[in-house]
N, C-alpha and C positions, 0 to 999 in steps of 0.2 A: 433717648429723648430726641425728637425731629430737631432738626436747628431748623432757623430762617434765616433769609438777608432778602435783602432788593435788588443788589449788585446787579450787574449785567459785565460778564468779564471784557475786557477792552478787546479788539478786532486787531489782527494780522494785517497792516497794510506794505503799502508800496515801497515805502524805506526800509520796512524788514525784509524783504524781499533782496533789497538792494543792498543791505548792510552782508546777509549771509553770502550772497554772492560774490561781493566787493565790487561791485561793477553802481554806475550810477542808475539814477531809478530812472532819467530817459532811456537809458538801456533795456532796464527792465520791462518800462512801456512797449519798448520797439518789437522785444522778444516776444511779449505777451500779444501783443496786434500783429505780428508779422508784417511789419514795416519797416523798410530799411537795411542796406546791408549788415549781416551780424554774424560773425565768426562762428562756426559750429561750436568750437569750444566753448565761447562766451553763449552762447545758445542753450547748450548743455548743461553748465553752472548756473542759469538761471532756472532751468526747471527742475535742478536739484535740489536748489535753495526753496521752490514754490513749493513744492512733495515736502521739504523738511520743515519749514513754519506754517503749514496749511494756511497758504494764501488763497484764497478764492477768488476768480478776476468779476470785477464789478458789472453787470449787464448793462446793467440802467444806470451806468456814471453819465453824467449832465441832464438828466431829468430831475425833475421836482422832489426833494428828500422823500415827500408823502408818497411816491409811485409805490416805494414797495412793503410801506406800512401794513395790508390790505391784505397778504398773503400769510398762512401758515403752513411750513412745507411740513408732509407727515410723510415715513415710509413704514410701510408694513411688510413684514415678511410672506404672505399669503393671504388672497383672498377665497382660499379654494370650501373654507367652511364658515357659519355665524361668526365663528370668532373675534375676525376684527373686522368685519363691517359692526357688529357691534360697538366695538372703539369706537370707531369712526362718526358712528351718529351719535356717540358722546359727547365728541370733540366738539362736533357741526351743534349740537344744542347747545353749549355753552357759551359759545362764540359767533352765532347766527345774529344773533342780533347787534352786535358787537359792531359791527361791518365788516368783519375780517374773513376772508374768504382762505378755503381748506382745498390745497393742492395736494396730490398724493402720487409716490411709486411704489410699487410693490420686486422687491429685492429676490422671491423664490428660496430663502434662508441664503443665499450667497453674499459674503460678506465685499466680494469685490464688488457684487453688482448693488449692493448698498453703498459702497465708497461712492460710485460713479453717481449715482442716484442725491446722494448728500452735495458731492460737489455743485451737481446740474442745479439744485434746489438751492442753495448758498450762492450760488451767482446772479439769484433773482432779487438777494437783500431781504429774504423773508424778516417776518415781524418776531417768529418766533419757530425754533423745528422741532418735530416730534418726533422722534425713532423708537424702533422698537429695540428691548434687552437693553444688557449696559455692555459690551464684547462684542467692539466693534475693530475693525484694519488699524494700526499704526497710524495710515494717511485719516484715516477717516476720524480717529480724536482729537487730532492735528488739523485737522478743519475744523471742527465742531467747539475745540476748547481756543480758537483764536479767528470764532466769526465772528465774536462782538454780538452774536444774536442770543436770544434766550434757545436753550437749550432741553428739553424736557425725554427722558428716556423712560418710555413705559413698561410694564406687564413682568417687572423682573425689580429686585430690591437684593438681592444675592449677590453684591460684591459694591466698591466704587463707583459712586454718579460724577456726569462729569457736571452736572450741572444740579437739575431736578430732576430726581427717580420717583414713580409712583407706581405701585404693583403688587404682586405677593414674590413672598419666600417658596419657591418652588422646591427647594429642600424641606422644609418644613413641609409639604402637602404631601412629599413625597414618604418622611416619615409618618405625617399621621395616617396613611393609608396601610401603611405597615405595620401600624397598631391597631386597625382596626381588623384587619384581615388574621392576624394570630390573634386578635381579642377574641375573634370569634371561632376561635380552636383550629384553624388551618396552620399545615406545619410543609407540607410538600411544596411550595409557592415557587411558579414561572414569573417569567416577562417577556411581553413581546411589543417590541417598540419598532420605531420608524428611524430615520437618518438623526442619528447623536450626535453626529460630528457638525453638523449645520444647525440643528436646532438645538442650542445649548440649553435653553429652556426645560426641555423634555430631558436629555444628560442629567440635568441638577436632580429632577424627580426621581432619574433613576438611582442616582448618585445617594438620595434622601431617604429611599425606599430600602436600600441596602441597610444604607444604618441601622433602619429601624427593624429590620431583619436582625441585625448584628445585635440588637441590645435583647431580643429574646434569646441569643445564640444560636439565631438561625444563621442560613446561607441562602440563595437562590437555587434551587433546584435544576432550576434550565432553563435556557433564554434563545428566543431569535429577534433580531434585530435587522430588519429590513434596511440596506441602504438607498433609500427613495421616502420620499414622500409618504405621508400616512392617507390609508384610503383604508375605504370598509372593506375594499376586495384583499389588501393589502396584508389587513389584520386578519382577516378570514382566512389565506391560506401560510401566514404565518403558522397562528393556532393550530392549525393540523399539522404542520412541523414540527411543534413542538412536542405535541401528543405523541407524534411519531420518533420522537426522538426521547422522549421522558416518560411514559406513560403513568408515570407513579403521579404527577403531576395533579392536582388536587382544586387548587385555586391559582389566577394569574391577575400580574396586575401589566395593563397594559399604557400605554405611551399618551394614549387619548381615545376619546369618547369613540372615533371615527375607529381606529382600531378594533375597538371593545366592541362598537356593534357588528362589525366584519365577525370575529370573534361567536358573539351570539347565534348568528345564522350558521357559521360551521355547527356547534354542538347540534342548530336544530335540524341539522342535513343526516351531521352524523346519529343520531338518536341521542347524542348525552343530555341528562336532565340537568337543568341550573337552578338552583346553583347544588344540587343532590352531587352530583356528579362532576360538576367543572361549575366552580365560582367564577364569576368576571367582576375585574371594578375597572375603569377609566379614570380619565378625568379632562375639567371642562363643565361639565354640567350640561351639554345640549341638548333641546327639547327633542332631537330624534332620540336620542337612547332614553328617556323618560317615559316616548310613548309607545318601545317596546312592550309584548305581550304582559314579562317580565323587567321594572323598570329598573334601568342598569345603578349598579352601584357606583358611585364618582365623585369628583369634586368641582363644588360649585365654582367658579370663580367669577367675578363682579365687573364684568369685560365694560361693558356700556359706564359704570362709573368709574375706572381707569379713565377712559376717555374723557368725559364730563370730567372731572378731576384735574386734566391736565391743559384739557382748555379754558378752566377758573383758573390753574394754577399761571397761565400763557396772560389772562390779562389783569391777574392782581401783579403780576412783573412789572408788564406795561404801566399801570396806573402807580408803580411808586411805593404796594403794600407789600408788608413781610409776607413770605412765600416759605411755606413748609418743603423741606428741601431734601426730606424724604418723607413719603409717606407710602403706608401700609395698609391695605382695604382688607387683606384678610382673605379666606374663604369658607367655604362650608361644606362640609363631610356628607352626601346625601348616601344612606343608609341602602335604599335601594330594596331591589330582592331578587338581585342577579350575586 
């Protein structure tokens, strides 16, 4: 069952600061502005204590409370596909009219370079932040669970929110793709994915996909796993790795859409017929691999109302109303005829 609340968890300030370090919080000031003689030691124990209670230092302390009402910080891991600019114009519809204006960095799946990005974003006093996943750095929960800000983690509901999570069960899609794929008599079954260790996202699927492998008493046949970035050139000369390395190799399910049609243009280079000869499914659901010759088999997911979702969820916070504090949009199986 979703729980609610209104809460808004209380903010990491200046005395915490001061109390972990035992030094007084004009000290902590001095260190923090670089003002004033200050010991490197006593220097050192203040930015240990600042990493240890994720203190964020204030931008706009002495301006008007309302300055930083107006902002909602978002970071997205990529905008290299539809994917989250879809988000994004979720977010921006639900909250345009709102007056609250939608700032954004994009992380590259690097968790450090999402810390830095969180922090820079948290020192502006957002009204509410929106990240993507729920597996995020040490320091960066440690900011995020003592900004005192609303909190919103998208596109992922597969573990601990630290706040409001709104997404699908990426294990889940990943199994049901694996029942659909032995539903339809495939027993020889690949994978060929992109960077696992950074997009945990895509891991979970694979992670999901096994399973559902494991409950017919299958295994994975053979796999390559690109560490970079997924691209359609990517998954294209993946795919011939894999053939080259499995040949018995039947059907595959691939990491995402952008793979899957990489993917596709190998078989039609190589002569293999699809799905006769080599199945593809992805997943995603992007209108490129739908307007393939053969439209790819995948799964849908509801990216644009992730978004919308999370920026209603950003101002019924704000206004004081119970806030579904997980929520699950689901997705959809598209059959395909890849």
């Amino acid at each position: 069952m979703p729980t609610r609340g209104t809460a808004v968890p209380s903010k990491v300030t200046l005395a915490d600061v001061a109390r972990a370090a035992e030094v007084s919080e004009i000290t902590v000031s001095r260190v923090l502005r670089a003002k004033g003689p200050i010991s490197e030691t006593t220097r050192l124990k203040v930015e240990q204590a600042v990493h240890a209670v994720g203190y964020v230092p204030n931008r706009i302390a002495g301006a008007l409370a309302s300055a930083a009402t107006d902002l909602i910080g978002v970071v997205v891991p990529s905008l290299d596909n539809i994917v989250f600019p879809d988000v994004l114009r979720g977010i921006d519809t639900a909250v345009s009219s709102s007056g609250l204006r939608v700032v954004m960095g994009v992380s590259g799946y690097d968790p450090e370079a999402e810390q830095a990005l969180i922090r820079s974003l948290l020192s502006w006093r957002p009204a509410a932040l929106i990240v993507t996943g729920l597996e995020h750095t040490a320091e960066s929960r440690a900011m995020l669970a003592g900004s005192g800000t609303i909190v919103v983690e998208i596109m992922d509901i597969d573990g601990p929110a630290l706040d409001i999570a709104i997404g699908i069960s990426h294990r889940r899609a990943g199994e049901a793709m694996a029942r659909h794929l032995t539903g339809r008599g495939y027993r020889r079954i690949g994978y060929v994915g992109h960077d696992l260790r950074r997009d945990r996202r895509a891991a979970h699927r694979r992670e999901g996909f096994s399973a559902g492998l494991r409950d017919t008493g299958l295994t994975l046949t053979g796999e390559i796993v690109v560490e970079a970035p997924s691209s359609t050139m990517r998954g294209r000369q993946a795919l011939a790795r894999l053939i080259g390395q499995w040949p018995a190799v039947e059907a595959v399910y691939f990491s995402n859409d952008d793979m899957a049609v990489g993917g596709y243009f190998h078989c039609l280079d190589a002569g293999l017929s699809v799905p006769d000869q080599m199945a593809l499914a992805g997943f995603n659901g992007l209108e490129l691999g739908q307007t393939l010759p053969k439209p790819l088999t995948t799964t849908l997911t509801r990216r644009f109302d992730i978004g919308r979702l999370a920026g209603e969820a950003v101002l019924s916070r704000m206004r004081g109303r119970p806030v579904d504090t997980l929520v699950d949009v689901g997705f959809d199986l598209i059959p395909g005829a890849t």
